[in-house]
Structures are given as structure tokens and as C-alpha cells.
VOBA-1610 file (N, C-alpha, C; in pm, whole numbers, padded with zeros to 5 digits, always signed):
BEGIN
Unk-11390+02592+10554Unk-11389+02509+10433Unk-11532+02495+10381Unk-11584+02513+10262Unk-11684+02536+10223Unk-11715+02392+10126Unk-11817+02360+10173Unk-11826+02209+10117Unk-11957+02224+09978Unk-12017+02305+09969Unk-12073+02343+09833Unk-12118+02456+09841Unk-12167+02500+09760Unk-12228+02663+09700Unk-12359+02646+09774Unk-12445+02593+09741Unk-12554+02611+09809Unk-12581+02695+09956Unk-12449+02609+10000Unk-12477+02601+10156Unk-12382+02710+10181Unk-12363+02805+10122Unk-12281+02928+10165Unk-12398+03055+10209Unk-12389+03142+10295Unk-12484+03202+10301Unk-12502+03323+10218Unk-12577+03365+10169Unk-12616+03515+10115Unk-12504+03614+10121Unk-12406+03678+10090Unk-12326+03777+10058Unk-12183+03696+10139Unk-12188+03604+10139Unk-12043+03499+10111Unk-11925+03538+10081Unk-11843+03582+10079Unk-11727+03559+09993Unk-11640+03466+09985Unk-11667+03370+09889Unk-11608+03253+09868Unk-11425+03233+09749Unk-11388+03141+09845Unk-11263+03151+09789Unk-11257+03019+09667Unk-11219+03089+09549Unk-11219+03017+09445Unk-11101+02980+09364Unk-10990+03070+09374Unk-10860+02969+09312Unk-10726+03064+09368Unk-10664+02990+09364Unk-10532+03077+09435Unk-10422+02973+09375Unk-10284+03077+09388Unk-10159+03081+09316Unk-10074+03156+09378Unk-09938+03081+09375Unk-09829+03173+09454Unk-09734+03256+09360Unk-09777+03355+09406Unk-09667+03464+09346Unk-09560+03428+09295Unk-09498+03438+09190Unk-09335+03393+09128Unk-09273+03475+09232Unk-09164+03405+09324Unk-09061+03451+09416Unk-09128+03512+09498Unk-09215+03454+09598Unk-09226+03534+09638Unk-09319+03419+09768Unk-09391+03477+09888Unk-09460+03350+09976Unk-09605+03406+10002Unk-09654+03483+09875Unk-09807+03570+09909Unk-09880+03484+09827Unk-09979+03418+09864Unk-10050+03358+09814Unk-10176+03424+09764Unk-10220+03423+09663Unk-10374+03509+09626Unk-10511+03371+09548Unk-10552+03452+09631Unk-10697+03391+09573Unk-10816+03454+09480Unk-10888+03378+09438Unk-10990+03460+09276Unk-11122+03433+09422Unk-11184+03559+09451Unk-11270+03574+09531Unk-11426+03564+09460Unk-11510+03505+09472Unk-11650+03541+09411Unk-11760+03574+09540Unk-11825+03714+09542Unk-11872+03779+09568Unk-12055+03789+09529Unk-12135+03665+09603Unk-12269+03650+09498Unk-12347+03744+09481Unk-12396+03845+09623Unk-12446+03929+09559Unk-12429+04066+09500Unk-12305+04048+09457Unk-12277+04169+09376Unk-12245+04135+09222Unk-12295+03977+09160Unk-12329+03924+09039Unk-12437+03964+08991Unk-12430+04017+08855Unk-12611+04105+08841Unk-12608+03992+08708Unk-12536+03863+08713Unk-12555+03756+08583Unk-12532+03809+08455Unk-12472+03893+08436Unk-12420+03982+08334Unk-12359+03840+08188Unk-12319+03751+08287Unk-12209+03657+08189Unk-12087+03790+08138Unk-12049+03902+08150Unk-11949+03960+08053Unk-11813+03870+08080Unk-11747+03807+08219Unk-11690+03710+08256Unk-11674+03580+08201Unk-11765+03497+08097Unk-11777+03423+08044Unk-11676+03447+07931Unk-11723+03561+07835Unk-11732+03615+07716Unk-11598+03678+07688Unk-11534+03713+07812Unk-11389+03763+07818Unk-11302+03614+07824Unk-11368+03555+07923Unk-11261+03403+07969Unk-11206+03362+07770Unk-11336+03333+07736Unk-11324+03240+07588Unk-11306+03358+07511Unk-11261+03483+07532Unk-11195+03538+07419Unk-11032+03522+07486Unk-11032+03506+07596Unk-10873+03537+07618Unk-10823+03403+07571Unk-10918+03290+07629Unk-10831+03144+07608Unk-10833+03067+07461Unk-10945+03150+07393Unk-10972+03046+07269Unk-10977+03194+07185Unk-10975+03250+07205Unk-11022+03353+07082Unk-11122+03385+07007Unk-11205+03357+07099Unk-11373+03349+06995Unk-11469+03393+07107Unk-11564+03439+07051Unk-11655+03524+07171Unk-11795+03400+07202Unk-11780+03297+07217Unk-11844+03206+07260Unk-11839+03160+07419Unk-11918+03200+07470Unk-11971+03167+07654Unk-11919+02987+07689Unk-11974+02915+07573Unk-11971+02805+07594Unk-11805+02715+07632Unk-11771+02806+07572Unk-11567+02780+07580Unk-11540+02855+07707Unk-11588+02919+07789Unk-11523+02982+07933Unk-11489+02898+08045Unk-11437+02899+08122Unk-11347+02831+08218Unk-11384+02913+08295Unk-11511+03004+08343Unk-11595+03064+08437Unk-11740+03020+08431Unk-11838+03006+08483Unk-11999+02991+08433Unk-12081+03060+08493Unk-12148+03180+08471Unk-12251+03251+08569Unk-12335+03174+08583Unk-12397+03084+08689Unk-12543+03019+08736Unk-12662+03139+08732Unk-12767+03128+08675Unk-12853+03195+08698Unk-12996+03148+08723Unk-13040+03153+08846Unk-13162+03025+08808Unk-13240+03150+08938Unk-13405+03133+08833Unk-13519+03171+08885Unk-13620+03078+08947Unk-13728+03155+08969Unk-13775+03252+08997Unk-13773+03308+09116Unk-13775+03226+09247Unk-13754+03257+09371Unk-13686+03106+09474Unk-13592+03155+09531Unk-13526+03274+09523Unk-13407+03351+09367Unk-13402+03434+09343Unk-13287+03449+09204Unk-13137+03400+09270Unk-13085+03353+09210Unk-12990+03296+09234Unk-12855+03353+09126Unk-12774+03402+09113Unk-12633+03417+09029Unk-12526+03433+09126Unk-12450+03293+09049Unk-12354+03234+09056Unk-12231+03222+08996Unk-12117+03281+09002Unk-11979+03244+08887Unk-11960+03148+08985Unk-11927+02976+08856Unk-11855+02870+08910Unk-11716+02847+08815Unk-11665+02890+08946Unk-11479+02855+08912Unk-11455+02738+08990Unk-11282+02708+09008Unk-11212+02541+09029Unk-11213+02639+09168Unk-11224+02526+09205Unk-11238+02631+09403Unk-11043+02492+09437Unk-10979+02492+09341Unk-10855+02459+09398Unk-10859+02378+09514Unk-10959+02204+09526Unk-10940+02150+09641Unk-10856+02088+09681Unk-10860+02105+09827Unk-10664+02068+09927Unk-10675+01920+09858Unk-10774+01821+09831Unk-10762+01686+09760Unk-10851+01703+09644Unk-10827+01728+09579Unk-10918+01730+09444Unk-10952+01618+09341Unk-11110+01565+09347Unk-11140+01435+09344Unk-11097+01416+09159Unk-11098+01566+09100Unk-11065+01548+08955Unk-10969+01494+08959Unk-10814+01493+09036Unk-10685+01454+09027Unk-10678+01305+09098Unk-10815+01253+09210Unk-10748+01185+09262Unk-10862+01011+09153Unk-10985+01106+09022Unk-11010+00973+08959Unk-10961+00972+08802Unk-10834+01082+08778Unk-10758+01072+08674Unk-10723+00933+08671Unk-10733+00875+08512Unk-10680+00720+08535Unk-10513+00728+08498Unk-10513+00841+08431Unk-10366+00855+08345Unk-10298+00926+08431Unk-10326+01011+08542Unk-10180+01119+08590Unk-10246+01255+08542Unk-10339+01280+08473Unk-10360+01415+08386Unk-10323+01522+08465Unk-10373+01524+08599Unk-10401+01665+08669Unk-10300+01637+08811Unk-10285+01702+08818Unk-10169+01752+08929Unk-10158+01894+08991Unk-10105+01904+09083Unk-10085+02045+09136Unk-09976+02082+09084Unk-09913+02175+09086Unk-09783+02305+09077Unk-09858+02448+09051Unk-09694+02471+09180Unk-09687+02637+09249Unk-09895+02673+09311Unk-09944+02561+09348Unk-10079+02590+09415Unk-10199+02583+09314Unk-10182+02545+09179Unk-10263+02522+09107Unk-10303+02389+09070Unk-10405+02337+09074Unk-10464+02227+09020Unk-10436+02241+08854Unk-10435+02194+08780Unk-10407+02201+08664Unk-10398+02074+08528Unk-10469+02045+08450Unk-10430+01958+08341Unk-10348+01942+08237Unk-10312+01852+08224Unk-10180+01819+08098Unk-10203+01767+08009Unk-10262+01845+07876Unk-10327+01804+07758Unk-10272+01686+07706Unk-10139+01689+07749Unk-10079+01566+07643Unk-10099+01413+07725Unk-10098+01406+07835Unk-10136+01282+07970Unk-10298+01265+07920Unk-10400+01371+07890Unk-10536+01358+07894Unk-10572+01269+07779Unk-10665+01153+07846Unk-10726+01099+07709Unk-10857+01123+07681Unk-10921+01207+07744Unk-11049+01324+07771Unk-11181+01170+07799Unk-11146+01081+07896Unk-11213+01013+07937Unk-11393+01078+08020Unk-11307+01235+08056Unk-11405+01265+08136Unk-11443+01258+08273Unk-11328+01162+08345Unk-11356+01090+08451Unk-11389+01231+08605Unk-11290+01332+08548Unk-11280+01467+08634Unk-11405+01525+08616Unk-11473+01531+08513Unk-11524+01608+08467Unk-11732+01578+08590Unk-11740+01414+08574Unk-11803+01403+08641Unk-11759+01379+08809Unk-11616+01377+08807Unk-11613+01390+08970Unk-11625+01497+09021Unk-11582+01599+08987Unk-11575+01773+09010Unk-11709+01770+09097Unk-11736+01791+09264Unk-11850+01836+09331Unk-11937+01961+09268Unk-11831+02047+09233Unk-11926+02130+09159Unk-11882+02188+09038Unk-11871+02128+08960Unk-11903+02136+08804Unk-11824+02244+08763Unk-11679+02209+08797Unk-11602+02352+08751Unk-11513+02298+08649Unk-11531+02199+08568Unk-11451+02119+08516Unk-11527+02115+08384Unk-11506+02143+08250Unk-11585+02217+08148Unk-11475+02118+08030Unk-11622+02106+07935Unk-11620+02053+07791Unk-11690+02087+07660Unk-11656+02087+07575Unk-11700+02138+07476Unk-11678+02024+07309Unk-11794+02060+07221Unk-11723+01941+07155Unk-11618+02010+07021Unk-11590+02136+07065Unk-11418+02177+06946Unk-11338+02174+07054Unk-11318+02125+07160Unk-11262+02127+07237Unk-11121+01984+07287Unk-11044+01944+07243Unk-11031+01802+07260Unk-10992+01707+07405Unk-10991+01834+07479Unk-10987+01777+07657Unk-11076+01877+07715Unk-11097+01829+07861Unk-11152+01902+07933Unk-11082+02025+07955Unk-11169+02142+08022Unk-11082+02248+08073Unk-11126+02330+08191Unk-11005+02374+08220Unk-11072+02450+08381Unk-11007+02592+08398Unk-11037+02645+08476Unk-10971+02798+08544Unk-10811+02769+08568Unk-10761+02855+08514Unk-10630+02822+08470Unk-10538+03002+08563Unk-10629+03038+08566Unk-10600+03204+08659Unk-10527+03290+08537Unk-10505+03255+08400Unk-10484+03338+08325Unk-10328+03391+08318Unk-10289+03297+08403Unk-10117+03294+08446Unk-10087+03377+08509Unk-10208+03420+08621Unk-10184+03474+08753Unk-10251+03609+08734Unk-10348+03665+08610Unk-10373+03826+08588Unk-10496+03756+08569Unk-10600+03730+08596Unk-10729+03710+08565Unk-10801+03787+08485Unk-10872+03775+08366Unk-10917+03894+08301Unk-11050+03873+08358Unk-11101+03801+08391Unk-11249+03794+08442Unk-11238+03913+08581Unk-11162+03914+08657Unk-11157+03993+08746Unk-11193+04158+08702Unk-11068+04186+08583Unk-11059+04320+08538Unk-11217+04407+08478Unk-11270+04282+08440Unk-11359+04335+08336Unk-11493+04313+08372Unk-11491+04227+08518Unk-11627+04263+08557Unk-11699+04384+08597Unk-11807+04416+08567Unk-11902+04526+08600Unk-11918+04549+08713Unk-11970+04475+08770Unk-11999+04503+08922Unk-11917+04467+09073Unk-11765+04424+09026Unk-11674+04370+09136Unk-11745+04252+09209Unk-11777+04183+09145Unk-11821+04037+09194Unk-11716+03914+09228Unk-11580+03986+09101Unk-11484+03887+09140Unk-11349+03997+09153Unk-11289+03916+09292Unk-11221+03997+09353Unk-11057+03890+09364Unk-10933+03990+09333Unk-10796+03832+09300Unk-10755+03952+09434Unk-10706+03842+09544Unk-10666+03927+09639Unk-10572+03826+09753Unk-10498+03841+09848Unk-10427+03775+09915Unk-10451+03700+10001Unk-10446+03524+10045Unk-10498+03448+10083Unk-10527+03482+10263Unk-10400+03580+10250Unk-10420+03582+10425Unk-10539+03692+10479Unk-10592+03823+10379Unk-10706+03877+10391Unk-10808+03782+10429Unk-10847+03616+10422Unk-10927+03566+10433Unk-11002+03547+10581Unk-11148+03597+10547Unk-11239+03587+10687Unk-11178+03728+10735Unk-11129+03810+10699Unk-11118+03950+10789Unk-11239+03982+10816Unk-11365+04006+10729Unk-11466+04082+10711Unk-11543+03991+10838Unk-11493+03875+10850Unk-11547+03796+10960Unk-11496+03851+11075Unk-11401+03853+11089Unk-11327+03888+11204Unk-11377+04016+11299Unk-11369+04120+11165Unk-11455+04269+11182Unk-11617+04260+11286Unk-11683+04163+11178Unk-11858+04155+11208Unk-11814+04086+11404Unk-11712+04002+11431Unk-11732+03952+11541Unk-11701+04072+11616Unk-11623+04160+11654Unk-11521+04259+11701Unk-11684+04370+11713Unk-11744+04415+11627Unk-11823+04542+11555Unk-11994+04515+11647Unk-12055+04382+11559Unk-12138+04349+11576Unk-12187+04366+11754Unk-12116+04310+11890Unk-12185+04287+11968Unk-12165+04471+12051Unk-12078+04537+11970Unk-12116+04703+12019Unk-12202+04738+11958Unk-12260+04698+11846Unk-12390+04796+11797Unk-12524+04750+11815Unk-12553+04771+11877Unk-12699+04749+11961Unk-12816+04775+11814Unk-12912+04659+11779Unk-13006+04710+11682Unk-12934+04702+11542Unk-12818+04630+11498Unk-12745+04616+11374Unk-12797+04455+11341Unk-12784+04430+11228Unk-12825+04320+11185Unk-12678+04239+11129Unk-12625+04133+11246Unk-12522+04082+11172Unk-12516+04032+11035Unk-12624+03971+10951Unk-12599+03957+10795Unk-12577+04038+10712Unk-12676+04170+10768Unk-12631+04306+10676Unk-12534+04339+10682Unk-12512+04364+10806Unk-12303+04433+10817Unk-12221+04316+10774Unk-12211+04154+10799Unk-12135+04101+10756Unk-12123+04160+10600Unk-12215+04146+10556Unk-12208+04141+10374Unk-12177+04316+10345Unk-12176+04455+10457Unk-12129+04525+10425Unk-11920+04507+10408Unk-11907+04432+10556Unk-11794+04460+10588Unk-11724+04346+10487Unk-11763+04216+10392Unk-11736+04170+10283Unk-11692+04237+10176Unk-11764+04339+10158Unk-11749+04442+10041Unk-11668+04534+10070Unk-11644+04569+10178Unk-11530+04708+10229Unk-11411+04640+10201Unk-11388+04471+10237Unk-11220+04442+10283Unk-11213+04384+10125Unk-11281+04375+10007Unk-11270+04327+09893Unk-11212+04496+09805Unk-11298+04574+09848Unk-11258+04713+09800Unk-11117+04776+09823Unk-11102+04719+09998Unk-10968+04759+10112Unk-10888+04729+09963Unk-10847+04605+09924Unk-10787+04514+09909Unk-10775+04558+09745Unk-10841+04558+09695Unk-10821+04627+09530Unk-10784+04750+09532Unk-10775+04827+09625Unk-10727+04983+09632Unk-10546+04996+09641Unk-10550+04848+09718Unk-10431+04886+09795Unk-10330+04816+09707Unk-10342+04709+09609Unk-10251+04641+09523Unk-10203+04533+09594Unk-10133+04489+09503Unk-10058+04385+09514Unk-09950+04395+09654Unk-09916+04277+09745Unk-09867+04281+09882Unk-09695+04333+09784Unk-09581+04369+09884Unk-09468+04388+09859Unk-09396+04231+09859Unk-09299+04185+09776Unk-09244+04062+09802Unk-09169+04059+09937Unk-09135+03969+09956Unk-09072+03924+10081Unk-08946+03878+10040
//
């Protein structure tokens, strides 16, 4: 369980929103991958054309962090979907609720108090002023276009139970290779089971 961004280490793969398959018991998650973010924003620029229709960054329901000089830092901040999510639990009205594994808001309950917006630990909870409620990562009704259209596979939509394989691997790998550097291979074997995993598609229903 990852209690903020900061404190994740260097080639991370952090789990950021997940949704259950219609009919089905495969759960998938929106993976972000930091150092394979080159801060491009093209993820931004797709989100607020798919959701609003306008090629404005500022309307995305994704945010590349980019902060210099040392160390460089890029960041996509999405709703990391928490098991208690403090946005839902200082709604004064009911706004936000879960269904089928999504955190989610109900424009018509919202009186855009804001109250989520500053509880959110990390700032995945977004406003704008043409905007008349808050808004968040919504998974695009399960097809993410931020996924499709990133450049560099930074964000990866893949099945909840793949999670920590690449961990699993580095423990298994690591103490046979004499002279390997567990951070390097972790963050290789991150990138192999994110690749595994986009090659191979979508799981079969059950």
C-alpha cells in the first residue's frame, strides 16, 4: 500500500485506478510507470480532448508533475482509487461513492464545496473555473485513452492480480546473480511484466 508518491522508489510501478470488467471477476488497474515519463503532457491533452472536447491540459483528469532541477522529477497524478477515500469520506452531501470498484462523483449530489478536492492526499481531485464541479479519473469507461496514446508506455491498464510480479521475479532472480544490482533489475523486470502484459491482452472471462 503506497502511502504517497514521494516515498515510492525510482522505477515504481504504482497502481493508480482499477475497475471490474462488465461480467466478469478480472479486475484491472491504470499502472504509472515514472521513469519511463519523458513529461511529454501528450496524456493531459488527450484526457481533455476525450472528456471536454477542447485541447486544454488544464481540463485533464491526469497531471504530469514535472519539477527541476535536481533531482528531475515526472510524475502522472491519477485517483489511486483509495480502499477509504478521504474525498468520499469529507463529502458533506453523499457526492462520491464507489460502484463496480470505482470511486466516482455525482454531478447532480455535488454542490462543488470543494471539500474532496482539498482532502485528496494527493491532489488527484481537479477544478477548473468552466468547470461546475470537481473532477477526477473516471478510466474513460474502462478504455483509457491516456494509456493508448502515450509515447513512451509510462501508463500501463493491466490486471490487478499481475501486481508485484516484477517483485516477485527480482526476489526469485536477484540472490542467483552474483554482481547484479537489485534496483536496476527490479526496474528492468517492471518494464518486462508491463510489456508481458500489453502483448498478451485482455485476461479471458470467467
Amino acid at each position: 500500500m503506497i502511502a504517497a508518491f514521494p516515498a515510492c522508489p525510482p522505477g515504481q510501478a504504482i497502481p493508480c485506478l482499477y475497475a471490474m470488467e462488465a461480467g466478469s471477476q478480472v479486475t484491472r488497474r491504470l499502472i504509472v510507470i515514472p521513469e519511463r515519463c519523458s513529461g511529454c503532457r501528450i496524456c493531459e491533452l488527450v484526457c481533455a480532448i476525450e472528456h471536454f472536447g477542447v485541447n486544454n491540459p488544464k481540463k485533464a483528469r491526469i497531471r504530469a508533475m514535472v519539477l527541476y532541477p535536481h533531482p528531475v522529477i515526472r510524475m502522472p497524478i491519477v485517483c489511486l482509487q483509495c480502499g477509504e477515500p478521504k474525498c468520499a469520506e469529507n463529502c458533506p452531501t453523499g457526492a462520491i461513492n464507489r460502484e463496480n470498484g470505482l470511486v466516482v462523483l455525482d454531478e447532480e449530489k455535488c454542490v462543488s464545496c470543494q471539500q474532496c478536492v482539498t482532502s485528496c492526499p494527493f491532489g488527484a481531485m481537479f477544478v477548473h473555473d468552466g468547470v461546475e464541479t470537481p473532477f477526477k479519473c473516471d478510466l474513460c469507461g474502462g478504455d483509457p485513452q491516456c494509456v493508448k496514446e502515450c509515447p513512451k508506455g509510462a501508463l500501463v491498464y493491466q490486471p490487478e492480480h499481475v501486481q508485484g510480479q516484477a517483485h516477485r521475479r527480482v526476489g526469485v532472480v536477484a540472490p542467483t546473480g552474483p554482481g547484479l544490482d537489485p534496483q536496476r533489475l527490479r526496474r528492468l523486470l517492471l518494464g518486462l511484466a508491463a510489456d508481458q502484459q500489453a502483448h498478451e491482452g485482455p485476461l479471458p472471462r470467467r
